[in-house]
C-alpha positions as CSV (number, residue, x, y, z in Angstrom):
1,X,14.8,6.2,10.4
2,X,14.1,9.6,8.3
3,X,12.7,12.8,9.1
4,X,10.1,13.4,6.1
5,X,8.2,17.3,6.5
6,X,5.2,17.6,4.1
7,X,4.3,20.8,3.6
8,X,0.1,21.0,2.2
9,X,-1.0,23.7,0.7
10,X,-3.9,22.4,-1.4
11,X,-7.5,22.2,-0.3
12,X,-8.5,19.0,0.6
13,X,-12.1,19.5,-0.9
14,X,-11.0,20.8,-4.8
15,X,-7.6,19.1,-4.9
16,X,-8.6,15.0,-5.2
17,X,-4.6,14.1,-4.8
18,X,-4.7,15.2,-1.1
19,X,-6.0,11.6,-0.8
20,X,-2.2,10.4,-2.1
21,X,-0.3,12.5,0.1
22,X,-2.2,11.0,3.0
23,X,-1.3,7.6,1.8
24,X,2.7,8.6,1.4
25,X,2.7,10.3,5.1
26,X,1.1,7.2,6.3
27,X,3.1,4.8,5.0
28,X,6.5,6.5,5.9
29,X,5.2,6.6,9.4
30,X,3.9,2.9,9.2
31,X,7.4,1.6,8.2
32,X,9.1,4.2,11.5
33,X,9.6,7.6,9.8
34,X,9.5,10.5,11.6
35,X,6.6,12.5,9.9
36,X,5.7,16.2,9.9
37,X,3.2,17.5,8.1
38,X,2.8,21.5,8.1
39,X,-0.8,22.6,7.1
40,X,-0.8,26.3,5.3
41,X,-2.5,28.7,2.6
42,X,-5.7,26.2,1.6
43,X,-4.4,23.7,3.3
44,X,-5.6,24.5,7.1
45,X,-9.0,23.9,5.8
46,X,-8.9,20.4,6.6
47,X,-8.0,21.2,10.2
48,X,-11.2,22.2,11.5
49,X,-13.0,20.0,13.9
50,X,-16.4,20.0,11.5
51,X,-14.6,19.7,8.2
52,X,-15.6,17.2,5.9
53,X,-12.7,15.4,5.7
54,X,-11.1,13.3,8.7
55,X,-7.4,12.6,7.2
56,X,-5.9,15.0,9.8
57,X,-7.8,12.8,13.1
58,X,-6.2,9.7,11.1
59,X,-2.8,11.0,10.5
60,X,-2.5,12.0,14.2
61,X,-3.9,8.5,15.3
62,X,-0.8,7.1,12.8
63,X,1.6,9.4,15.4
64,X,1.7,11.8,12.8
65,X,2.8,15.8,13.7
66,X,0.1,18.0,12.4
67,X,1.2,21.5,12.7
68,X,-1.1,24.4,11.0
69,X,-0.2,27.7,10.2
70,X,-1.3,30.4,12.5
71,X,-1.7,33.5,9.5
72,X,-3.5,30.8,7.0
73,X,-5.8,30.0,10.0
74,X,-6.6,33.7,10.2
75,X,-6.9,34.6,6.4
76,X,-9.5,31.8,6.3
77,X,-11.4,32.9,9.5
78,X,-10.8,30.2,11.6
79,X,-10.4,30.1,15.1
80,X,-7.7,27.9,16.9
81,X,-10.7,26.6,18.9
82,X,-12.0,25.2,15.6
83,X,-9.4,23.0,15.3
84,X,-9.2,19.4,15.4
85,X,-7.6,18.2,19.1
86,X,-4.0,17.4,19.1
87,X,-3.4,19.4,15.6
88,X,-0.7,22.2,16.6
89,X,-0.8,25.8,16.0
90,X,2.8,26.8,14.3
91,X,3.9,29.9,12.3
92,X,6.5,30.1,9.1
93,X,9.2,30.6,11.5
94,X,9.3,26.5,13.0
95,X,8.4,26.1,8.9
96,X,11.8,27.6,8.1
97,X,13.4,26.1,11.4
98,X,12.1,22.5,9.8
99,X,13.0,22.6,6.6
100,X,17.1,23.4,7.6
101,X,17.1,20.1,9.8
102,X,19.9,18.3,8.9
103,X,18.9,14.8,7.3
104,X,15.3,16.4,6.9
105,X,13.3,15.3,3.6
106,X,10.6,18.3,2.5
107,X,7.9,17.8,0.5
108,X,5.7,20.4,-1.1
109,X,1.9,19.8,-2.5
């Protein structure tokens, strides 16, 4: 089993290959991979509760860790009571603390 951290930065609602990186998480976690995925910058935007896009509810149904970052959350004027259940708030520090796992694959979109 691996340890695979995705790191999303895009927008889901400009950036049309947000739908890919949903399909890589969720197959890495379909075959048994341990899967992170670290929302920050334009990325957090898909974590709200209303947003129009639900990839974060299906990833966490898939046993997915969704962690967003607290500082993007704030630039962008969202509230931690806006977010989707079960998504994580998380800063740059468990970011950094993630990414020198040992045996940890990161991947940055």
């Amino acid at each position: 089993m691996s340890k695979y951290l995705f790191i999303e930065s895009r927008d889901p609602f400009e950036s049309r290959d947000t739908d890919f990186i949903e399909q890589a998480v969720s197959a890495l976690r379909n075959q048994g991979d341990e899967v992170v995925m670290f929302l920050v910058q334009n990325g957090v935007l898909a974590a709200r509760k209303h947003g129009r896009t639900s990839y974060p509810g299906r990833l966490l149904g898939a046993g997915v860790t969704l962690l967003a970052d607290e500082f993007s959350l704030s630039e962008r004027g969202i509230q931690p009571a806006e977010l989707q259940p079960g998504i994580q708030l998380s800063g740059i520090e468990e970011l950094v603390d993630a990414l020198i796992q040992e045996k940890t694959k990161a991947i940055w979109h």
